[in-house]
C-alpha positions in Angstrom: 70.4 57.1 106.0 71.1 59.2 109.6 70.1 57.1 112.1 71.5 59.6 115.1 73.7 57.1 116.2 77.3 58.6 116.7 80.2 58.2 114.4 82.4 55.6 115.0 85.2 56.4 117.1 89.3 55.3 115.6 91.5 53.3 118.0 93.0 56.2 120.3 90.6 58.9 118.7 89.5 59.6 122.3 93.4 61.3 123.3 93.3 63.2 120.1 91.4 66.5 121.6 92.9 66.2 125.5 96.2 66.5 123.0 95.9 68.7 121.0 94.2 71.0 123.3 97.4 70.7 126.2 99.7 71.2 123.0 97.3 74.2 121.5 97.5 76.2 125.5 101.0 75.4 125.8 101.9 77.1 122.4 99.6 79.8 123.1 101.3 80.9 125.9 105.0 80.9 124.6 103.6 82.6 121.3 102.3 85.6 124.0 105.5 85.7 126.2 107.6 86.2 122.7 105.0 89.0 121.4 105.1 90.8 124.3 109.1 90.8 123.8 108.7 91.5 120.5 106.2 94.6 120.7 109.2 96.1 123.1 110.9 96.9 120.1 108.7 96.4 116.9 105.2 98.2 116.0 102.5 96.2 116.9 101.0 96.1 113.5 104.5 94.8 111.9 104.5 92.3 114.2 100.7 91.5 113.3 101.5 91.3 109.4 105.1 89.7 109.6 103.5 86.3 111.9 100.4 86.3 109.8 102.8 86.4 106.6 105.1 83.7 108.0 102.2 81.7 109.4 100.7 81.2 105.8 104.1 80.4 104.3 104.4 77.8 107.0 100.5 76.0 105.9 100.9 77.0 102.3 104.6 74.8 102.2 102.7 72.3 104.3 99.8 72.4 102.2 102.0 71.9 98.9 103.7 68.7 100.2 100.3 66.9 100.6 99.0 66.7 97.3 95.2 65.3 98.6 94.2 68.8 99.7 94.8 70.1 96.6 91.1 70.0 95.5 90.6 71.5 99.1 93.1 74.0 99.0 91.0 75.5 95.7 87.6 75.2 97.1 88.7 77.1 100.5 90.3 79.5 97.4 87.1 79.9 95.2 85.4 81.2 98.5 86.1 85.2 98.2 83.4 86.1 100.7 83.9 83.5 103.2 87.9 83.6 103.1 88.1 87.4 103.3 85.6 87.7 106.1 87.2 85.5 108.1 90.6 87.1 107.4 89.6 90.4 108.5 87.2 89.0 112.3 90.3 86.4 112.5 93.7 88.1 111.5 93.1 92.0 110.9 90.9 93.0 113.9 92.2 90.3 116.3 95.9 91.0 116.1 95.2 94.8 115.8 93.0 95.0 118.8 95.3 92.4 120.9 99.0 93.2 119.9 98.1 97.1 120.2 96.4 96.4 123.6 99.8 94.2 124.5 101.9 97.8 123.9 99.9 99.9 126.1 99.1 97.6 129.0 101.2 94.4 128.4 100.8 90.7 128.1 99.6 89.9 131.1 96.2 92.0 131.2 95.5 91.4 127.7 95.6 87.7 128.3 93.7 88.1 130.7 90.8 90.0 128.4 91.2 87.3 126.1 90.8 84.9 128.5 86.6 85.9 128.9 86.5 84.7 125.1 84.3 81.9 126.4 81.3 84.3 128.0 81.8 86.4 124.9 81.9 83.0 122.3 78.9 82.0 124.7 76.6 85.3 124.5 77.3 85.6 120.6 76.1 81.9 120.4 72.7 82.6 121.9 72.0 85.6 120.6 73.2 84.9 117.2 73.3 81.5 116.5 70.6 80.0 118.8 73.1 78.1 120.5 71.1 76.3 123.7 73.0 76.4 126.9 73.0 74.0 130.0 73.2 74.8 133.7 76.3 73.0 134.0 78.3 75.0 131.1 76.8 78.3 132.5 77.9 77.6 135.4 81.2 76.5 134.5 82.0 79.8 132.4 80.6 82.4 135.3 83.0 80.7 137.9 86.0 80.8 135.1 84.9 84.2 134.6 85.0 85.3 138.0 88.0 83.8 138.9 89.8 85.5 136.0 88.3 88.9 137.4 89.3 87.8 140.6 93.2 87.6 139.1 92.8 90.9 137.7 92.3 92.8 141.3 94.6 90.0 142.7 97.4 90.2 140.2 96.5 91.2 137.1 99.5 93.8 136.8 102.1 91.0 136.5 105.5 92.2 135.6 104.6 95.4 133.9 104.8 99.0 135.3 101.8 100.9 136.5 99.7 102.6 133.1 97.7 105.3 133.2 93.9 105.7 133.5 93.3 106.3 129.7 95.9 104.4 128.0 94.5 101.5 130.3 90.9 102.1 129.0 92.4 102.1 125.5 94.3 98.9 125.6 91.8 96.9 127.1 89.0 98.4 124.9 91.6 97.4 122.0 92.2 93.9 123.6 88.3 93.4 124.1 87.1 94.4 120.5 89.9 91.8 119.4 88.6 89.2 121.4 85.2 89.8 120.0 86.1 89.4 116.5 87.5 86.0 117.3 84.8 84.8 119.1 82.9 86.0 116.0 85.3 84.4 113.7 84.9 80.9 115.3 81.7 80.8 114.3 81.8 82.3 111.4 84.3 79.5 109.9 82.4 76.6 111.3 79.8 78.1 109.0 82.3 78.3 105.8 84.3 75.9 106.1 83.3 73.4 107.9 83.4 71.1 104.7 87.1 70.9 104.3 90.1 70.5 106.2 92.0 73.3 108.3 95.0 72.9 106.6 93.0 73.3 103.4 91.0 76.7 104.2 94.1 78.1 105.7 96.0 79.1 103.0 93.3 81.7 101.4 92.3 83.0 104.9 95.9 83.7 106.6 96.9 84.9 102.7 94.0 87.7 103.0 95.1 88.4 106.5 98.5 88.8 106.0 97.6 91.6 102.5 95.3 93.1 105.1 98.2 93.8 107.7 100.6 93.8 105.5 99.1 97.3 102.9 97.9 98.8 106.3 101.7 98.3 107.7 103.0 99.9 105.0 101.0 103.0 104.5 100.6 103.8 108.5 103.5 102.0 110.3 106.9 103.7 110.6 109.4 100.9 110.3 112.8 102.6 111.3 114.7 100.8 113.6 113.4 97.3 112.6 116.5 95.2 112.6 117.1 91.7 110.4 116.8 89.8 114.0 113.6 91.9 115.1 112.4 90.3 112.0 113.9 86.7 112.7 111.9 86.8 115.9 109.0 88.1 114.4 109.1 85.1 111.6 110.0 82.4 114.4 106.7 83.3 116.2 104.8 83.0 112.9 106.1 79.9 111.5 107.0 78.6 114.7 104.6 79.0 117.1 101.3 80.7 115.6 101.3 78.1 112.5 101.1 75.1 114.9 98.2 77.3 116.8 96.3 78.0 113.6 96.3 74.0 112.4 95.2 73.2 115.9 92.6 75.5 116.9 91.2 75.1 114.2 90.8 71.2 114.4 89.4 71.6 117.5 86.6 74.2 116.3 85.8 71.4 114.2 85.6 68.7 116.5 84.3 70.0 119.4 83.1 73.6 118.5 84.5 77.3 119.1 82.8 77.1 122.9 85.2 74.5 123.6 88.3 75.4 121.9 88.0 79.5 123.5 86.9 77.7 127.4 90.1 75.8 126.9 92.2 78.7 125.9 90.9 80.2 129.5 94.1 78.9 131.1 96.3 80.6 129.1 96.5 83.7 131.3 97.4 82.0 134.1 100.7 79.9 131.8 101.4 83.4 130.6 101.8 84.7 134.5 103.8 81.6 135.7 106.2 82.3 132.5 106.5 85.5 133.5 107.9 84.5 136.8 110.1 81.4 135.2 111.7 84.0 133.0 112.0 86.7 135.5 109.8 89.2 134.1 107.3 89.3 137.4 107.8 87.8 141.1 106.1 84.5 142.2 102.4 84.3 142.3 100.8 84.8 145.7 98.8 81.9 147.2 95.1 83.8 146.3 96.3 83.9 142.8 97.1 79.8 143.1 93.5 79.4 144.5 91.9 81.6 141.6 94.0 79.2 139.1 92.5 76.4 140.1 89.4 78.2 140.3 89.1 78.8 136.6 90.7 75.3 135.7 88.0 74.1 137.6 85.5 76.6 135.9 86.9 75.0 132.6 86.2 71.7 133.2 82.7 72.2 134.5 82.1 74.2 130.5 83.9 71.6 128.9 83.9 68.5 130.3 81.2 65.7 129.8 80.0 66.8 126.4 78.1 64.1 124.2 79.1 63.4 120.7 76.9 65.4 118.4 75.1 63.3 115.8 76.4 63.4 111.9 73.5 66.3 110.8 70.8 65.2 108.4 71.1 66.4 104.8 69.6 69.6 103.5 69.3 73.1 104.5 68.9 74.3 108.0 70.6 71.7 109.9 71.4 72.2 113.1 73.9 70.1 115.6 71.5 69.4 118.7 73.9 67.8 120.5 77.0 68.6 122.3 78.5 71.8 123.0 78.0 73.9 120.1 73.5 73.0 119.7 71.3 74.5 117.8 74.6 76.4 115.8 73.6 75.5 112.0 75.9 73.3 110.0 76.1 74.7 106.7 77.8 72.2 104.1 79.3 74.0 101.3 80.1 72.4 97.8 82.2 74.1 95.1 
């Protein structure tokens, strides 16, 4: 019987999402610094289908060696049209859109285009999903927002040379249609699957990705001049970097929603500029860019922070979580 009491909370369950969501922005930002090396010297689209591939190596070996999400593993697997839509909004058009944006205007500004995936995740909620929002989350994501606008006119060429007009408009139409589909694709899996673990579902959508980027690749991508350790690199940030990313994003969609997980990601800009300067890519940040930092890390808090629990959702169709920060977003449970 639901009784709209929340769920029991484990001893230390409270650390689990402050975390994993320090460890998620940190990896974030290292995996953008190395694919902003790596597109120097490798097509965007190898790199794009050579993480993807190594990321689902990386789950699929992890998968193997725990023998309870086997059942899992094969629902997430007997799921065509969920596993291949998400591979295409999550994998195909993301990487496409941000690692070809990355080559024409750099890491910096496409971070920074990435970085509105919370008013994008926010909009597509509403007007899709019938998400409900509050004063205090609005709030929160228009100063976030503004801030990283304000870094833009402030900074936002970072250690990259000055681009032209139209191959500026390209790469951040590029970067923006990415950042679109993901916002989409957060959704989109909370709807599919929802029901089983991350490290379960994985496996058949980073699978279909990595066949997606990998035929296109091959049929449109010039590879001369690819060397073994362009390739190292390019399997280092996929097993290395991007895997950990997948597992932990994804965790968080589920625990706290794809709102939270994207307003959280909003800092990773601003990591990816003070790398830049650490590694001697860009000179120091200015003090307006400091203030617009803590701006959006304030603007973040006030979208994230003080979220209630949301209440286990009654059985049967059309369920909806009308609590925290993903109401009114149904909750479809799947079965196999």
């Amino acid at each position: 019987m639901v009784t709209g009491r929340p769920a029991p909370r484990r001893r230390g369950e409270p650390l689990v999402v402050p975390a994993l969501s320090v460890l998620m922005v940190l990896l974030l930002a290292a995996g953008w610094l190395m694919s902003a090396r790596l597109v120097d010297g490798v097509p965007a689209l190898a790199v794009a289908s050579g993480r993807t591939a190594a990321s689902f190596l990386a789950i699929s070996v992890i998968a193997v060696l725990r023998p309870r999400s086997w059942p899992d593993v094969r629902k997430g697997f007997g799921r065509p049209g969920g596993f291949l839509l998400l591979a295409f909004l999550g994998f195909f058009a993301y990487y496409s859109g941000t690692l070809l944006g990355i080559g024409r205007i750099g890491a910096s500004r496409v971070g920074l285009i990435v970085s509105l995936l919370p008013c994008v995740t926010f909009v597509i909620g509403i007007v899709a999903f019938g998400e409900r929002g509050t004063v205090r989350k609005v709030c929160g994501t228009l100063l976030a927002v503004a801030a990283a606008c304000g870094y833009a006119v402030a900074d936002g060429s970072g250690g990259e040379g000055a681009t032209g007009g139209g191959t500026l408009l390209a790469g951040a139409l590029l970067a923006l249609g990415g950042t679109f589909t993901y916002a989409l694709y957060g959704y989109v899996y909370r709807q599919r699957m929802a029901d089983i673990s991350p490290l379960a579902a994985l496996p058949a959508i980073t699978g279909a990705g990595a066949v997606m980027l990998g035929l296109t690749t091959a049929l449109f991508v010039p590879m001369g001049g690819v060397t073994a350790a362009d390739w190292g690199g390019v399997a280092l940030l996929g097993a290395g970097l991007t895997a950990p990313v997948f597992l932990i994003s994804h965790e968080l969609i589920l625990r706290k929603g794809p709102l939270f997980t994207s307003a959280v990601a909003l800092v990773v800009p601003f990591l990816i500029r003070l790398g830049e300067w650490a590694l001697g890519w860009a000179g120091p940040p200015g003090p307006i860019v400091l203030v617009l930092i803590v701006a959006c890390s304030a603007g973040v808090w006030l979208t994230v922070g003080g979220s209630r629990r949301a209440r286990p959702p009654a059985d049967g169709p059309g369920t909806t979580d009308d609590t925290g920060p993903e109401a009114g977003i149904p909750l479809e449970r799947k079965t196999s």
